[in-house]
TIPA-200837 format. One line per 2 residues: number of its first residue (from 0); their letters; for each residue x, y, z of N, C-alpha, C. Coordinates in Angstrom, 3 decimals, decimal comma. Atoms other than C-alpha are relative to their C-alpha. Layout:
<recs>
NUM = A = X:Y:Z:X:Y:Z:X:Y:Z | ... .
</recs>
This chain:
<recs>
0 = XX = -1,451:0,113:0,137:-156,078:79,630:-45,947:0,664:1,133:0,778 | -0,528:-0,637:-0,793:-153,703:81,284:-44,064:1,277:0,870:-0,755 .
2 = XX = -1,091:-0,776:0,766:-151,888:84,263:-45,880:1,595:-0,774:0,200 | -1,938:0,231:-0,086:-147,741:83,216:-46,359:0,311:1,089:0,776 .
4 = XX = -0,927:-1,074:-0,180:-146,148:85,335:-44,131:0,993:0,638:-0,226 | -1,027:-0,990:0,449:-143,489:86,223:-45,978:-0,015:0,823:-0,864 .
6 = XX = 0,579:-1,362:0,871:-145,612:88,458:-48,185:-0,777:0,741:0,972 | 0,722:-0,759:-0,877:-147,153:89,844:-45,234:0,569:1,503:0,193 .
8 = XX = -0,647:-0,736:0,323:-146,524:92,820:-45,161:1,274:0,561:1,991 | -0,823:-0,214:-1,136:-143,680:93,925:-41,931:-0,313:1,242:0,733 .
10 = XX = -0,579:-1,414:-0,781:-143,955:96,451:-39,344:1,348:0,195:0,602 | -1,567:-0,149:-0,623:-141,193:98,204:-38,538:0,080:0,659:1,134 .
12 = XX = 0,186:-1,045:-1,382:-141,088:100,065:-34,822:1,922:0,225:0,220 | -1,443:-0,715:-0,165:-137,859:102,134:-34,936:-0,089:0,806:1,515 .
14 = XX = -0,374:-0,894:-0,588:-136,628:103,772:-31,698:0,850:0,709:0,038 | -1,131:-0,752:-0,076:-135,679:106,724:-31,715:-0,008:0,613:1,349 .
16 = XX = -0,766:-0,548:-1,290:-133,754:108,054:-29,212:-0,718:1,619:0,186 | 1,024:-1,454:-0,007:-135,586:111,304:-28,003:0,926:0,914:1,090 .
18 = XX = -1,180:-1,315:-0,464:-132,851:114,274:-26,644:-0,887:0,631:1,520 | 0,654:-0,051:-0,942:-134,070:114,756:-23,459:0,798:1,602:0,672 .
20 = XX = -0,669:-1,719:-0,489:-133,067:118,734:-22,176:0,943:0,027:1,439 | -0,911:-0,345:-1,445:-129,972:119,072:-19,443:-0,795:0,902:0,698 .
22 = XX = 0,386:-0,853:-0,823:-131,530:119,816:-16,644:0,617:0,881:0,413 | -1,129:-1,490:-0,486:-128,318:122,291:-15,867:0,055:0,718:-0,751 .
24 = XX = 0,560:-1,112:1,233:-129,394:123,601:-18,899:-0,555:1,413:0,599 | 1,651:-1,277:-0,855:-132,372:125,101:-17,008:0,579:0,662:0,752 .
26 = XX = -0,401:-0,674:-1,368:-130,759:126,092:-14,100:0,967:1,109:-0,218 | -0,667:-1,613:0,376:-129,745:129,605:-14,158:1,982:-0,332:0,886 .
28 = XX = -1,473:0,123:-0,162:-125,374:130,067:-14,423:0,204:0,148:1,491 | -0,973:-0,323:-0,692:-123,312:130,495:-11,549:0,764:0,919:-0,491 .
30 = XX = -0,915:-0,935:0,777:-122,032:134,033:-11,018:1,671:-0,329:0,287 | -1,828:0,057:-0,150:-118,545:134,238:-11,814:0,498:1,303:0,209 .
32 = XX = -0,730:-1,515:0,052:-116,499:137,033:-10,392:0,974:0,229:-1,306 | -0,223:-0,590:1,605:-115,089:139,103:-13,599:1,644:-0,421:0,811 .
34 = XX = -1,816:0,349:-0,290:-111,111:138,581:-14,076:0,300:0,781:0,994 | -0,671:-0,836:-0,559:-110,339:141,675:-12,833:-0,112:0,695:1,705 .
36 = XX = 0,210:0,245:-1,171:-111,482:141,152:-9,430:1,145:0,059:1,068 | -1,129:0,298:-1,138:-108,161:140,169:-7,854:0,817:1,661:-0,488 .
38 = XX = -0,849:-0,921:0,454:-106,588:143,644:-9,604:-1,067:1,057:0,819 | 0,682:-1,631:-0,580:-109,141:146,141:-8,159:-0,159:-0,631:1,513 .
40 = XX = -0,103:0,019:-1,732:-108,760:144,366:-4,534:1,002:0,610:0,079 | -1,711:-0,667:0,302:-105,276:144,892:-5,112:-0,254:1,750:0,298 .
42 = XX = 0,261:-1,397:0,489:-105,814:148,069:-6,054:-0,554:0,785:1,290 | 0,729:-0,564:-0,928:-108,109:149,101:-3,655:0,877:0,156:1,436 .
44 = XX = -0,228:0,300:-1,328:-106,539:147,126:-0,685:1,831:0,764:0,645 | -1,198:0,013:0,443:-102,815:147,994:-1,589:0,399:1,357:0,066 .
46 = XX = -0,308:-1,254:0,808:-102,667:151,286:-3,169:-1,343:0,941:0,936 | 1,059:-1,009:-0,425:-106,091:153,418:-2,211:0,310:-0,074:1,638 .
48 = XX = 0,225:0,159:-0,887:-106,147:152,232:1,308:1,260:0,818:1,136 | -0,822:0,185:-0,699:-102,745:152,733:2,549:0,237:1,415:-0,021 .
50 = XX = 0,260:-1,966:0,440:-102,972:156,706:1,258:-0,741:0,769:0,751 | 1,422:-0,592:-1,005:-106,313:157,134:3,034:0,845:0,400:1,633 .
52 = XX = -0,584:-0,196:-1,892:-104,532:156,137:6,629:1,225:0,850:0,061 | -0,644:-1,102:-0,194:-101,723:158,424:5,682:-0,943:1,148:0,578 .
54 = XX = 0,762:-1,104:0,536:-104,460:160,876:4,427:-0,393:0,557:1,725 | 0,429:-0,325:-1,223:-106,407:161,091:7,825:0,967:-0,363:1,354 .
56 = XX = -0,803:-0,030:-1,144:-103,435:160,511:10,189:-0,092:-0,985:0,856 | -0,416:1,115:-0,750:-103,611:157,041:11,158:1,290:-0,926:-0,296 .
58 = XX = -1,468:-0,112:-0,211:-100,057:156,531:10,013:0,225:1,412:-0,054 | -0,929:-1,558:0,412:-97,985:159,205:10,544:0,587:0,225:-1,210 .
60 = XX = -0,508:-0,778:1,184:-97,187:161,500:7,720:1,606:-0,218:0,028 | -1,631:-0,319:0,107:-93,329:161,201:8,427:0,328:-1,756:-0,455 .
62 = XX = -0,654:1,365:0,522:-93,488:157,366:7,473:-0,835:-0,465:-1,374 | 0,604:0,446:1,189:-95,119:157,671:3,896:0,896:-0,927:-0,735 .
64 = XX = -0,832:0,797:1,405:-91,943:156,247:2,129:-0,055:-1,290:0,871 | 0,276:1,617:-0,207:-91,983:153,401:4,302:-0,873:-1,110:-0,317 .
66 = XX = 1,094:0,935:0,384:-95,310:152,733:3,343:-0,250:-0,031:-1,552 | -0,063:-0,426:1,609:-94,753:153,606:-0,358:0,924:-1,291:-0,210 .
68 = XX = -1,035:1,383:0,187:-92,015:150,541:0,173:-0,985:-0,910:0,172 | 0,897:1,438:-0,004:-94,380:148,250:1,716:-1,052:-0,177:-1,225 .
70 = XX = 0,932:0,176:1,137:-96,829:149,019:-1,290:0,807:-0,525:-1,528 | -0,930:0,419:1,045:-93,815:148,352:-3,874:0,215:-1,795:0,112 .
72 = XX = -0,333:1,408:-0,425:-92,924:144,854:-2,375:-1,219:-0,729:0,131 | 1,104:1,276:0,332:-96,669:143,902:-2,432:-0,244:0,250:-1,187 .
74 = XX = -0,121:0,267:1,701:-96,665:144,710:-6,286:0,856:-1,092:-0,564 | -1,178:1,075:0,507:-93,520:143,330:-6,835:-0,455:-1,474:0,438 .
76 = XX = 0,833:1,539:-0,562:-94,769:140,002:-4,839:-1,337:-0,696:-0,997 | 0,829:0,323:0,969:-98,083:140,291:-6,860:0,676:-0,339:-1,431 .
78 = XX = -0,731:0,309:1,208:-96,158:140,369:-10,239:0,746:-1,129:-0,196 | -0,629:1,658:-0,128:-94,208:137,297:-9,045:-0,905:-1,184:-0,373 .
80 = XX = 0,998:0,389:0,050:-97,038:135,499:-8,606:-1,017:-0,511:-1,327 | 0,649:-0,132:1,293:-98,632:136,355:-11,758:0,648:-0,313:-1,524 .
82 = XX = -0,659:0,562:0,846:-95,665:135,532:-13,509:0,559:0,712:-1,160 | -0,214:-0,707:1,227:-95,049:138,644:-15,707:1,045:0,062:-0,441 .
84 = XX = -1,239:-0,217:1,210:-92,420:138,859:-18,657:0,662:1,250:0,126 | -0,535:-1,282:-0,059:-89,980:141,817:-18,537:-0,623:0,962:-0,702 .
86 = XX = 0,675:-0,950:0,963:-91,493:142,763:-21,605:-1,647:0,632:0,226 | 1,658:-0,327:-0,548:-95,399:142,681:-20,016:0,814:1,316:1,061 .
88 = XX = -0,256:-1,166:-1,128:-93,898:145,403:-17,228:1,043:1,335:-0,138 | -0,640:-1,580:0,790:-91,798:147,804:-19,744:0,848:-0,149:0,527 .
90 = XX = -1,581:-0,042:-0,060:-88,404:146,569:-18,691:0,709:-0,517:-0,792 | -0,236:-0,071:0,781:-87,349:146,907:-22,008:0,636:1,098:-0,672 .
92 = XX = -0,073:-0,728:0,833:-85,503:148,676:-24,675:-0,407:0,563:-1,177 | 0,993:0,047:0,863:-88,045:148,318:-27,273:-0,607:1,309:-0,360 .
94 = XX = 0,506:-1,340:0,017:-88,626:151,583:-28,827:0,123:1,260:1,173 | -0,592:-0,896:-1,204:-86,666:153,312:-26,028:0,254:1,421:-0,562 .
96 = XX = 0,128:-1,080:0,269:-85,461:155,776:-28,688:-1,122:1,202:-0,345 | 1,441:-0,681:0,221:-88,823:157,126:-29,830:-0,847:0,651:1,949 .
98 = XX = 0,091:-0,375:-1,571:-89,563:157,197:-25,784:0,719:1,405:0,535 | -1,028:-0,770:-0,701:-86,649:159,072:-24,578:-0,046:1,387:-0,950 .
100 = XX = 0,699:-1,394:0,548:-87,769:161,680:-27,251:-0,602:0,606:-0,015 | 1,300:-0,520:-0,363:-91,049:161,979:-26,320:0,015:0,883:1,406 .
102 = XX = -0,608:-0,489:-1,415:-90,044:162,416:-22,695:0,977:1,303:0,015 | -0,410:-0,873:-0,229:-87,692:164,619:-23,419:-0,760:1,342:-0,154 .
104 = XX = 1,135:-0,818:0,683:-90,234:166,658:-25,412:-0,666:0,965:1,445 | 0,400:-0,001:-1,017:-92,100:166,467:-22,541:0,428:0,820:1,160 .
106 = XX = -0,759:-0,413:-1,458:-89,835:167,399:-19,714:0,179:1,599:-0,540 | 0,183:-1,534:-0,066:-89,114:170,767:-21,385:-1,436:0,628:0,194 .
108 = XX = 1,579:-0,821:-0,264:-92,928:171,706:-21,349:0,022:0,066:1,101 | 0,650:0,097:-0,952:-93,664:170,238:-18,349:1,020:1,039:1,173 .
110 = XX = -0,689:-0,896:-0,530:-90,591:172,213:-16,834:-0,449:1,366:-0,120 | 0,177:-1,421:0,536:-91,512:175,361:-18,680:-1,719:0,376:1,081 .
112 = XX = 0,762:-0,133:-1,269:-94,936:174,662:-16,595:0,026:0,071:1,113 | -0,312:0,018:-1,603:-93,847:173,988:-13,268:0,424:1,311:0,152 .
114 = XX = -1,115:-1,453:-0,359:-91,591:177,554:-13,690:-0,864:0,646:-0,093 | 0,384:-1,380:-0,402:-94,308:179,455:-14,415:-1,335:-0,451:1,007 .
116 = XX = 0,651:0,150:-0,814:-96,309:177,759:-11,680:0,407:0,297:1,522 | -1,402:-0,184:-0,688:-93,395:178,608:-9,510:-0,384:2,050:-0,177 .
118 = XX = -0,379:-1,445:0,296:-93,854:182,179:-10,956:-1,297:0,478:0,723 | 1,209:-0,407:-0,516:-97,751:182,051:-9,944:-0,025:0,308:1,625 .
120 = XX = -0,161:0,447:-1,321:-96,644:181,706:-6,340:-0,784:-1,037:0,352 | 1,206:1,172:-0,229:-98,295:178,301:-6,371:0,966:-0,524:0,807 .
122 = XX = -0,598:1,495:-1,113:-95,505:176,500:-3,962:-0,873:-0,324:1,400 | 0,931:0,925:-0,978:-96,693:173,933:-1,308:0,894:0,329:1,202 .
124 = XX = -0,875:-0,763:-1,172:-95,966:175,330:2,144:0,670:-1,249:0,985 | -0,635:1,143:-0,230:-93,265:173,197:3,866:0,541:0,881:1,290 .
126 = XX = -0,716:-0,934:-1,509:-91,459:173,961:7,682:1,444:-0,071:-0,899 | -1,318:-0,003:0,187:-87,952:172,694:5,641:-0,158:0,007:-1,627 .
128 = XX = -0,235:0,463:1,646:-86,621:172,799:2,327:0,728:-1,828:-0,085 | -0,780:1,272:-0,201:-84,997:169,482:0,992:1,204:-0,081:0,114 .
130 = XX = -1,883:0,163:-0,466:-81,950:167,701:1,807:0,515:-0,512:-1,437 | -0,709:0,885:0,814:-79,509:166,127:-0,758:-0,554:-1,274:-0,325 .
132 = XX = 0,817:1,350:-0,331:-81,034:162,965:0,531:-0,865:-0,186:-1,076 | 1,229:0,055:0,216:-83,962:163,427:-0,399:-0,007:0,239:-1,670 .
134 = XX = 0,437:0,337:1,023:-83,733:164,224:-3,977:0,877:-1,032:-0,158 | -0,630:1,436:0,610:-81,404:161,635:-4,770:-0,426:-1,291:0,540 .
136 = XX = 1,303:1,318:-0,732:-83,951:159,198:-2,998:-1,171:0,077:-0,936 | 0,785:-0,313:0,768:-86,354:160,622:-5,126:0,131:-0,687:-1,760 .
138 = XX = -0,698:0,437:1,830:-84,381:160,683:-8,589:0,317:-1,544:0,065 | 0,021:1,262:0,385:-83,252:156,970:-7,961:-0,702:-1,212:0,311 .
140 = XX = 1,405:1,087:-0,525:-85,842:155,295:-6,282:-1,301:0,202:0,078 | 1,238:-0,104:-0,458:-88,876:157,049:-5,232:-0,875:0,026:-1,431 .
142 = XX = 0,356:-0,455:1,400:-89,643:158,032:-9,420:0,176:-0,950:-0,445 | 0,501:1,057:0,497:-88,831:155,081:-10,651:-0,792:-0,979:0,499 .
144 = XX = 1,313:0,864:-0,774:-90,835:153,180:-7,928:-1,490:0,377:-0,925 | 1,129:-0,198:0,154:-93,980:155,097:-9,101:-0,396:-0,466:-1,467 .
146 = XX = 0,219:0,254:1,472:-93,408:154,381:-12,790:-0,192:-1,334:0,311 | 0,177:1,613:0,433:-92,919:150,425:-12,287:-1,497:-0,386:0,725 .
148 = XX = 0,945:0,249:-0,118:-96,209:150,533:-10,324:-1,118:0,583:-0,715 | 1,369:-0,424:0,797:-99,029:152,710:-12,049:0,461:0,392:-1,092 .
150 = XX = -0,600:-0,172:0,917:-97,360:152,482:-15,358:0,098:-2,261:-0,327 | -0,644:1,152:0,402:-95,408:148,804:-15,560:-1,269:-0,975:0,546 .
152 = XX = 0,632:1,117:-0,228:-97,410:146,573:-13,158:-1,817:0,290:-0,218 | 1,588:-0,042:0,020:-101,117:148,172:-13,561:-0,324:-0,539:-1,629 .
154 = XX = 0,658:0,704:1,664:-101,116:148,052:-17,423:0,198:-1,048:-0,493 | -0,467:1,328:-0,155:-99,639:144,785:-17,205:-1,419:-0,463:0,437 .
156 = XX = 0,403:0,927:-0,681:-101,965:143,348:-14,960:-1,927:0,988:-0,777 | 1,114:-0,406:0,394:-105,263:145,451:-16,625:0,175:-0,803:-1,464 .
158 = XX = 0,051:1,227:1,342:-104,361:143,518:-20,152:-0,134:-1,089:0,634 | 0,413:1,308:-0,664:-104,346:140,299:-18,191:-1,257:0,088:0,360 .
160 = XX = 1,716:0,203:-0,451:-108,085:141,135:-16,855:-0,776:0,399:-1,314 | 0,659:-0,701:1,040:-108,540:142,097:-20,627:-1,006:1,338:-0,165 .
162 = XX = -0,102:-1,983:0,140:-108,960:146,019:-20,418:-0,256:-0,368:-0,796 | -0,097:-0,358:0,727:-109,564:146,501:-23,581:-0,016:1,323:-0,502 .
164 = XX = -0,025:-1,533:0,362:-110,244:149,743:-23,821:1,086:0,754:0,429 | -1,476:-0,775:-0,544:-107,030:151,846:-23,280:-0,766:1,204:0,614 .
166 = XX = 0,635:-0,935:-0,727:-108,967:154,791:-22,198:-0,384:-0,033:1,363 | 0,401:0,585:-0,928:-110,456:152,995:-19,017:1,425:-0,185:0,496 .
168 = XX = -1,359:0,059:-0,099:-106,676:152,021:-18,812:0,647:1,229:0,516 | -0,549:-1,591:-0,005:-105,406:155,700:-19,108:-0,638:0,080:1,621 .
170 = XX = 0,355:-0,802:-1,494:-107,852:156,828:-16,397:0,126:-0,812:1,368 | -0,273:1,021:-0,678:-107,586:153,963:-14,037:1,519:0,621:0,802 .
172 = XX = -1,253:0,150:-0,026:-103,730:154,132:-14,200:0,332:2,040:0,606 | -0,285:-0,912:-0,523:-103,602:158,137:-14,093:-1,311:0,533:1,431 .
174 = XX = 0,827:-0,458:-1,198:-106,349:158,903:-11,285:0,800:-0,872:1,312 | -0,424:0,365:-0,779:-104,566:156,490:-8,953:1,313:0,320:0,035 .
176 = XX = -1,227:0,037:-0,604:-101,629:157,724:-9,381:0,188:1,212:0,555 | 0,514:-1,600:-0,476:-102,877:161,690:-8,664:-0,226:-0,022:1,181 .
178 = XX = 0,317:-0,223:-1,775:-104,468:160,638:-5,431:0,704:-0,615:0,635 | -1,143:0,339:-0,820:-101,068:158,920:-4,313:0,515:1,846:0,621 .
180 = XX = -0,634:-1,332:-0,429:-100,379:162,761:-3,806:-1,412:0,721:0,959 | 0,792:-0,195:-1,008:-103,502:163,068:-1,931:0,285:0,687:1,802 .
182 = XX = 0,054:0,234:-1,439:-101,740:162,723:1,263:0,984:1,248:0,384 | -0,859:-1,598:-0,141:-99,500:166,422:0,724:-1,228:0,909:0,397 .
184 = XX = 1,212:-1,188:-0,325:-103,465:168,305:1,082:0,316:1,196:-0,968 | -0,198:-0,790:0,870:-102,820:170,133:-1,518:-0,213:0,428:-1,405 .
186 = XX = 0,799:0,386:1,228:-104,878:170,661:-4,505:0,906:0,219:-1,210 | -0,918:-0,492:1,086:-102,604:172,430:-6,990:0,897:-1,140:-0,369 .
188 = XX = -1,191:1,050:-0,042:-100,021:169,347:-6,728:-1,257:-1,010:-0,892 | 0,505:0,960:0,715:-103,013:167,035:-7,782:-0,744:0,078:-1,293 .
190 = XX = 0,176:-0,171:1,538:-103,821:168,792:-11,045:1,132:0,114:-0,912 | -0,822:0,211:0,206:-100,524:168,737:-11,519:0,620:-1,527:-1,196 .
192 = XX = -0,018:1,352:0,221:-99,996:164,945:-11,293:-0,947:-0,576:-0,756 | 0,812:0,520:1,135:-102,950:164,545:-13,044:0,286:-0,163:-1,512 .
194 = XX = -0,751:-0,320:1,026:-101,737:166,198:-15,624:1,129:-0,860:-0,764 | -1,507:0,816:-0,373:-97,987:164,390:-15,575:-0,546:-1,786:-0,403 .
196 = XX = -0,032:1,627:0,370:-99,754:160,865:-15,336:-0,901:-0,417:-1,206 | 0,801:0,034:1,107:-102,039:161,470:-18,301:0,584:-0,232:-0,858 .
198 = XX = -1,174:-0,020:0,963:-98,778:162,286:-20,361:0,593:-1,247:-0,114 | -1,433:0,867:-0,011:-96,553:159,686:-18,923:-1,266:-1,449:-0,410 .
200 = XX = 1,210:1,173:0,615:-99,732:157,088:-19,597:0,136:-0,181:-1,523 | 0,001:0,126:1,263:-100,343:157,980:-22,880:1,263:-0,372:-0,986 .
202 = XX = -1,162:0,149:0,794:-96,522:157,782:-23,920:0,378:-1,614:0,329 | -0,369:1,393:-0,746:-96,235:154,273:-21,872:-0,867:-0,816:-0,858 .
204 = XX = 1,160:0,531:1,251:-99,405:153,241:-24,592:0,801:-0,093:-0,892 | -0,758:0,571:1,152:-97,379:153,743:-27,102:1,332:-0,362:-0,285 .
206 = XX = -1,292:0,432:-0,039:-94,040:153,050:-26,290:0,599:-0,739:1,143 | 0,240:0,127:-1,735:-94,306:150,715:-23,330:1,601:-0,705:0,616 .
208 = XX = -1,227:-0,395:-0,073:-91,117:151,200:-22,337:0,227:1,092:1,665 | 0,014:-0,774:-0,666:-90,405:152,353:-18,403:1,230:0,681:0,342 .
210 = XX = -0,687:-0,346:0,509:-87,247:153,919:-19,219:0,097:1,510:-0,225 | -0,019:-1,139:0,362:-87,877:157,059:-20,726:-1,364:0,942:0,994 .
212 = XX = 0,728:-0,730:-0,718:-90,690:158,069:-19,022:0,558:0,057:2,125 | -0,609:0,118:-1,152:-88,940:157,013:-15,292:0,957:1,374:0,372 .
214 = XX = -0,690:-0,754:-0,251:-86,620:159,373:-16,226:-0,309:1,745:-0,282 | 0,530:-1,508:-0,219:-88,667:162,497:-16,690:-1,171:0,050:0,845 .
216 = XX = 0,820:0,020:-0,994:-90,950:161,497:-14,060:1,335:1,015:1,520 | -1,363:-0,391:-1,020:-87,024:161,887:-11,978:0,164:1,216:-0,035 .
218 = XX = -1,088:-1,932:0,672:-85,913:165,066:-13,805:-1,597:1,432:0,645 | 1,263:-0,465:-0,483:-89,501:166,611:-13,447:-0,027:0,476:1,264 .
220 = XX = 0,533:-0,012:-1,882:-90,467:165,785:-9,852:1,228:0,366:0,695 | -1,510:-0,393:-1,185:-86,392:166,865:-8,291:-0,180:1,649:-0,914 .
222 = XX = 0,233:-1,554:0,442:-87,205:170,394:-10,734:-1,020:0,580:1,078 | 0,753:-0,121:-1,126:-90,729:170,525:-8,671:0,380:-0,041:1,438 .
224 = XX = -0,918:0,002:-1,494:-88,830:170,082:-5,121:0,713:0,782:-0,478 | -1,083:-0,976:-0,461:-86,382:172,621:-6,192:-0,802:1,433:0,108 .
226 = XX = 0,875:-0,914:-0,322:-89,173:174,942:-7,099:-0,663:0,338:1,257 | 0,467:-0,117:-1,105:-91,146:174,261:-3,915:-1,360:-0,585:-0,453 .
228 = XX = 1,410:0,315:0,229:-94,070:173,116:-5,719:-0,237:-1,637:0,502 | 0,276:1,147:-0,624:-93,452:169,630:-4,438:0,660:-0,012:1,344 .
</recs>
């Protein structure tokens, strides 16, 4: 007799589906250049570079502010670009008073330093003294120029490549802005500025606000030119 097959008993053959490994799995990443790539060309190409050819005399020394303009207008251009908020570049009132206190703070020390650096006979040897011009080129443009770049648009654009570390920030922001004075040859001036952009850094950290510090960068640096130390 021939068993019933419907007590037979059933096999069952299930497929399963078997996960087979992405081969792009395997295959080692693609490097990616880090964010902050386009900020330290910048940086480099922009700012370091254009100091150097002062520095060694492939522009002439008598056309630094021209080239201190052309380096403003490729920030400013970059910042366009990038799209920053008034508030990302410290053109704000936001804790202006706490600023403008600090700064002031500030400006008497840093005065009370310059005078007795002034007293050391530390001035920077010059054929002329300045003109009128010249500080009031200084006080309304050349000082706040330097603040909206290694101040407004660097720490701006170093949070966008996610800096995190403010320290890296700090030194970044004040070492480039020390060897913008590179191109005077004059060492005393760049422990100076070191000095100066350490302060005006650290107060721009916590009160980022270019405002108060612009304006004792002004008051400061036209005291230094009257001294002789700049």
């Amino acid at each position: 007799m021939h068993p019933n097959p419907s007590k037979s008993p059933s096999l069952s053959l299930t497929c399963r589906p078997v996960k087979l490994q992405d081969e792009t799995a395997t295959r080692s990443p693609k490097t990616a250049l880090p964010a902050s790539a386009p900020f330290l060309l910048l940086l480099l190409v922009n700012c370091y570079l254009p100091i150097l050819l002062i520095w060694f005399g492939v522009i002439p020394f008598t056309y630094r502010f021209h080239a201190l303009a052309t380096v403003l207008c490729t920030f400013v251009l970059f910042g366009l670009y990038r799209g920053y908020g008034l508030g990302e570049l410290g053109l704000t009132l936001k804790d202006c008073r706490s600023s403008m206190l600090a700064n002031a703070l500030f400006c008497a020390a840093g005065g009370l330093g310059l005078y007795l650096v002034f007293l050391g006979g530390f001035q920077m040897p010059r054929e002329h003294s300045h003109s009128r011009t010249s500080f009031l080129l200084y006080i309304a443009f050349l000082a706040p120029m330097q603040e909206f770049i290694f101040r407004g648009i660097m720490f701006a654009e170093m949070k966008r490549c996610r800096i995190a570390d403010r320290r890296i920030m700090l030194l970044i922001s004040t070492v480039s802005f020390s060897f913008l004075h590179i191109i005077y040859d004059y060492p005393p001036l760049l422990l100076i500025t070191f000095i100066s952009g350490l302060a005006w850094g650290m107060m721009y950290l916590r009160w980022p606000s270019l405002l108060g510090i612009s304006m004792s960068h002004a008051l400061l640096g036209a005291f230094a030119m009257f001294l002789g130390v700049l």
